[in-house]
C-alpha positions in Angstrom: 75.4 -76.0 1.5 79.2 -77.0 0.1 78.6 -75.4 -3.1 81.1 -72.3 -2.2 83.9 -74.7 -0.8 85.6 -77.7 -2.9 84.2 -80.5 -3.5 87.4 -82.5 -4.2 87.0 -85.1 -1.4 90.7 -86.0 -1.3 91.2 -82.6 0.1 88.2 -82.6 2.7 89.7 -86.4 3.9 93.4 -84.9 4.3 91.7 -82.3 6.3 89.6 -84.7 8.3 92.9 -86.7 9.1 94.2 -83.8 11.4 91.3 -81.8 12.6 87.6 -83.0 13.5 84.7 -81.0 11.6 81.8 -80.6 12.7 78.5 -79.2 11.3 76.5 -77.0 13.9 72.8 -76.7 13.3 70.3 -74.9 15.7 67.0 -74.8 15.1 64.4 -72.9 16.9 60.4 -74.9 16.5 57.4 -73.3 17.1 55.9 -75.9 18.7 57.1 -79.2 20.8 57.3 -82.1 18.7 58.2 -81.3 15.0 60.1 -83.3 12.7 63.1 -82.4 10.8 64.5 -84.5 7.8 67.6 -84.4 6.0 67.8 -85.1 2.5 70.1 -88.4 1.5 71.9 -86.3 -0.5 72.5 -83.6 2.2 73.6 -86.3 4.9 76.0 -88.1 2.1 77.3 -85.2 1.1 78.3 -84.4 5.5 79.5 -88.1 5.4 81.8 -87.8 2.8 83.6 -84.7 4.0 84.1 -86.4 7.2 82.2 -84.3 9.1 79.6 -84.6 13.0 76.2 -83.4 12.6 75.3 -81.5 15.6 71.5 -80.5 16.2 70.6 -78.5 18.8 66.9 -78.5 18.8 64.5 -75.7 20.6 60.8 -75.8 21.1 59.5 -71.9 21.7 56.4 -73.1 22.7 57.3 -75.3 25.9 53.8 -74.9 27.3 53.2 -78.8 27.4 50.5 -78.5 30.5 47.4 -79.4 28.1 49.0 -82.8 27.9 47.8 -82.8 23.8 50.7 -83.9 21.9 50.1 -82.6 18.1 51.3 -85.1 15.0 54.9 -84.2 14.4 55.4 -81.3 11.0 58.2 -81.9 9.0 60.9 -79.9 7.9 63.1 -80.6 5.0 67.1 -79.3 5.3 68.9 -79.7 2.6 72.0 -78.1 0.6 
């Protein structure tokens, strides 16, 4: 995910000094109630840059009347 920017942390903390980064995600599920999981090294690797996670979550299937929830799927983001 940071592989085309620098990964000198010195720079990305100066940065984070004077502006506040954030990392956008929207994800679109098929169905209510899925996981998503983010990789240690993904999450340390947003930590160290100084930067908010921001998830936005949507369920395309919001058709909850049969009142079955389904065992969460998981998803695995990393960079």
């Amino acid at each position: 995910m940071f592989s085309g920017l620098t990964s000198n942390l010195d720079h990305w903390n100066s940065i984070a000094r004077h502006f506040e980064g954030s990392l956008f995600c929207g994800l679109s599920v098929p169905d209510c109630n899925e996981g998503v999981r983010f990789l240690p090294t993904t999450l340390k690797a947003v930590g160290e840059r100084g930067l908010v996670l921001d998830l936005d979550i949507y369920c395309e299937n919001d058709d909850m009347d049969e009142g079955i929830l389904q065992p969460p799927r998981q998803r695995w983001l990393h960079g």
